[in-house]
C-alpha positions as CSV (number, residue, x, y, z in Angstrom):
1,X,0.0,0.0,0.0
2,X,1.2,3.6,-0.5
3,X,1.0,6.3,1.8
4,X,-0.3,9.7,1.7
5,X,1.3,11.4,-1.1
6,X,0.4,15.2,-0.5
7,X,0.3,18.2,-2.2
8,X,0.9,20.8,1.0
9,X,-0.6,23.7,-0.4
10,X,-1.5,25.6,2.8
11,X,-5.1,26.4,1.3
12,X,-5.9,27.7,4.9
13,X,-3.9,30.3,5.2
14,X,-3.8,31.7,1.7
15,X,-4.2,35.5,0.8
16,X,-6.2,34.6,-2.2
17,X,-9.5,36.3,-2.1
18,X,-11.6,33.4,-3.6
19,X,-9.2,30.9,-1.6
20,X,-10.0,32.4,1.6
21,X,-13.6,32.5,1.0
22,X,-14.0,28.7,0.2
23,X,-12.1,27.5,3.2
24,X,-13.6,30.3,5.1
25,X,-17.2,28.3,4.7
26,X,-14.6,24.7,5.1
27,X,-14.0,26.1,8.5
28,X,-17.3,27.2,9.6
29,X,-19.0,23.6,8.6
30,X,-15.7,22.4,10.1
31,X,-16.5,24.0,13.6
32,X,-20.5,23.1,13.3
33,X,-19.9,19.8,13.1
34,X,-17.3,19.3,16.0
35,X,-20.0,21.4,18.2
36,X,-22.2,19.0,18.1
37,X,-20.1,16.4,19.9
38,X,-21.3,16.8,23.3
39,X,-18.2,17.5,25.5
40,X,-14.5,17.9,24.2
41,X,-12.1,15.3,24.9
42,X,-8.9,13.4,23.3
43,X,-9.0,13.9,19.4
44,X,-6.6,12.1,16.9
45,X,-6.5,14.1,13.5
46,X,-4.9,11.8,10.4
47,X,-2.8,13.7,7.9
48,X,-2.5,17.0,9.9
49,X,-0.6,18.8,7.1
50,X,0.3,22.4,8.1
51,X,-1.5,21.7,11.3
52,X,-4.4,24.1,11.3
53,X,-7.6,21.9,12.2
54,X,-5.4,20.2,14.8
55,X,-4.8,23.3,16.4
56,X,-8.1,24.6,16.0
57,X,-9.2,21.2,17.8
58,X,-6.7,22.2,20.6
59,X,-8.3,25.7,21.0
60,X,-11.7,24.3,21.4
61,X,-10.4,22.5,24.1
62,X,-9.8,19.0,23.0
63,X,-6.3,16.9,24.1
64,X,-4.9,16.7,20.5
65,X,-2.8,14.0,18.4
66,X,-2.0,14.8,15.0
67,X,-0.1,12.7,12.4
68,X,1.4,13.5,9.0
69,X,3.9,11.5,7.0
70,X,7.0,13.7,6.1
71,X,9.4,15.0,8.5
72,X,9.2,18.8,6.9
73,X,5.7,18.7,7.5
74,X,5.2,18.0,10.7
75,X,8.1,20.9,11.1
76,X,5.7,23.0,10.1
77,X,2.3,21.6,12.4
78,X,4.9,21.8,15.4
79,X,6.3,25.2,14.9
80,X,2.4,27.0,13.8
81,X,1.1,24.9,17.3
82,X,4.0,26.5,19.2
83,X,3.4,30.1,17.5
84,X,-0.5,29.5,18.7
85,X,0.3,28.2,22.7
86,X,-1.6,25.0,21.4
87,X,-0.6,21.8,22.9
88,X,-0.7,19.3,20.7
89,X,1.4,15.8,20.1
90,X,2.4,15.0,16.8
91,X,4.0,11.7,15.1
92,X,5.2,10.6,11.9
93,X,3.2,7.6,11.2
94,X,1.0,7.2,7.6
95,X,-3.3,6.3,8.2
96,X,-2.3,2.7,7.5
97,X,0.1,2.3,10.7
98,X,-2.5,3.4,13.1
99,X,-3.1,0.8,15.4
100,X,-3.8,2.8,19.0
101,X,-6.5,4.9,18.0
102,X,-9.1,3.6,20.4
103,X,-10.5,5.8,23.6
104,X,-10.5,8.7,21.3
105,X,-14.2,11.1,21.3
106,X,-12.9,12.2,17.6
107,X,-11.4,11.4,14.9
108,X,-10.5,14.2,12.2
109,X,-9.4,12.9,8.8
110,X,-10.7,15.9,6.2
111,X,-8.5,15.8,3.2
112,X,-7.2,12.8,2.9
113,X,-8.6,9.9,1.5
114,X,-8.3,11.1,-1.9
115,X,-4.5,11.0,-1.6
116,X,-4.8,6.8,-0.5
117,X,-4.7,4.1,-3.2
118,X,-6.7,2.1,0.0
119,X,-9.2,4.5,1.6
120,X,-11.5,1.6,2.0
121,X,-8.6,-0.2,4.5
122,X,-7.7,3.7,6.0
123,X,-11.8,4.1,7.1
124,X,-11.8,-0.1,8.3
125,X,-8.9,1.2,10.7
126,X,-10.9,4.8,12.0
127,X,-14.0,2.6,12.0
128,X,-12.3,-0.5,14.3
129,X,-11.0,2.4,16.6
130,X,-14.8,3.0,17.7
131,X,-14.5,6.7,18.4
132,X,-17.2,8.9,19.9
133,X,-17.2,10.5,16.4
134,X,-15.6,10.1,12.9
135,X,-15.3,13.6,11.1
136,X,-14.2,13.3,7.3
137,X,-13.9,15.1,4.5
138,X,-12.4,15.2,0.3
139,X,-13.0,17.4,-2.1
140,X,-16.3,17.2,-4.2
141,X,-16.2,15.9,-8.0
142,X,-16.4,17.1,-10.6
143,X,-16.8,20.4,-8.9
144,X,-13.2,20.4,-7.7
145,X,-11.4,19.7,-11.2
146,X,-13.6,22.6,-13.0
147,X,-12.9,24.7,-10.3
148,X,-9.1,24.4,-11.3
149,X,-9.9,24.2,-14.8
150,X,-11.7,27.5,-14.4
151,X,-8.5,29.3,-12.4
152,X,-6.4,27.6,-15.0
153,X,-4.6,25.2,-13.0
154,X,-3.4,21.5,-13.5
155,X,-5.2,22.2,-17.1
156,X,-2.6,18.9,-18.3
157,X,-4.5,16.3,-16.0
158,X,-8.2,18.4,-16.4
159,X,-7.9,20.2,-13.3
160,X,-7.0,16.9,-11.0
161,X,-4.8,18.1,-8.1
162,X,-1.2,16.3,-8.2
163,X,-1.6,13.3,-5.3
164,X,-5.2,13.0,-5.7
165,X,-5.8,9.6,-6.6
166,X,-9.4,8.8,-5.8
167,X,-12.4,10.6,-6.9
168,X,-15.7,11.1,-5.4
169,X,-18.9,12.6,-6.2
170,X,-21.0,13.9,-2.8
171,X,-23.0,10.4,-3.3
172,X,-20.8,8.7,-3.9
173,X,-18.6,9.4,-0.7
174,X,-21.4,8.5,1.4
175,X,-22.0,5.6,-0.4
176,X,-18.3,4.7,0.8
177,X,-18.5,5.7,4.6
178,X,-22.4,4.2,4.4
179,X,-20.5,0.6,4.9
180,X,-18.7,1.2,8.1
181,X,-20.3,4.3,9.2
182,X,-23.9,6.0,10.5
183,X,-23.9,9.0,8.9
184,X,-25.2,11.7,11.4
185,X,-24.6,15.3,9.2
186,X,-23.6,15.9,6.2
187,X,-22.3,19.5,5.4
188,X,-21.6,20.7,1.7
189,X,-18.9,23.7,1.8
190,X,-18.1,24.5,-2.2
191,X,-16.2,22.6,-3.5
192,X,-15.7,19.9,-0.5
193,X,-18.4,17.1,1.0
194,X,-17.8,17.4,4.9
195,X,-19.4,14.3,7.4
196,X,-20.0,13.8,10.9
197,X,-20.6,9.8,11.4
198,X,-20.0,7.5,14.0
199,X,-19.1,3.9,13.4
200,X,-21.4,1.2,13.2
């Protein structure tokens, strides 16, 4: 199996007007679907990148884990979390090494599965964990490769964003989690499909 193979454009911090606006309503959905867990508690958030949700986690007042795959990364998560006063753990490990996930009230893995060749084995692995919640996300297609079309981006693979190996329509994602997970909210922020579900 390969790992994560990212592209680490930081899309949340981005001075682009449009960027800012579409992960401005990412973030909201992001923060309406983690309020309705009942009480905070010990969060584990799979391919942290940059490290923004994690810290955003940490600030809400959840104990946070956070995982990416390349040293240089998690540089980055480490040094932003310290900048912030957000305590936070992070380890180098890919989704598919995960094995001590369990006790955890959330799971974060918004994304990611669109980099994996296996995202059906990565959501078996969140789904055995039995967390409180499970809070996913990918980008929504076609949407997201006209989108790039349109800013004139990645025009050589039709707008697909290098590392994203698996494609999904808003269907057909929940189709996907549908066979490990209860689906308890769906949230559609342009261009991504955002999910609050709990395993079955």
């Amino acid at each position: 199996m390969s790992t994560i193979t990212g592209n680490y454009y930081d899309k949340y911090n981005s001075r682009n007007p449009l960027a800012r606006l579409l992960t401005g309503g990412f973030l909201r959905s992001f923060d309406a679907l983690v309020g309705r867990m009942p009480a905070a508690g010990q969060a584990y958030e799979i391919g942290c990148g940059e490290g923004n949700l994690a810290i955003r986690l940490a600030k809400m007042g959840f104990q946070v884990t956070a995982s990416d795959i390349t040293d240089e990364i998690l540089e980055v998560a480490s040094r932003r979390a310290g900048e912030e006063q957000a305590r936070i753990s992070f380890e180098k490990k890919s989704v598919y090494e995960l094995r001590d996930l369990r006790g955890k009230a959330l799971i974060v893995c918004c994304e990611v599965l669109e980099h994996l060749e296996d995202p059906r084995e990565a959501l078996r692995i969140i789904a055995d964990a039995k967390p409180g919640y499970a809070l996913l996300s990918v980008p929504r297609e076609p949407l997201w490769r006209v989108l790039n079309v349109l800013r004139l981006k990645y025009l050589s693979a039709l707008g697909n964003t290098p590392g994203h190996v698996q494609h999904w329509s808003g269907k057909g994602l929940l189709r996907l989690l549908s066979e490990r997970f209860r689906i308890l909210e769906i949230r559609r922020p342009l261009p991504w499909t955002m999910v609050l579900a709990q395993p079955k």
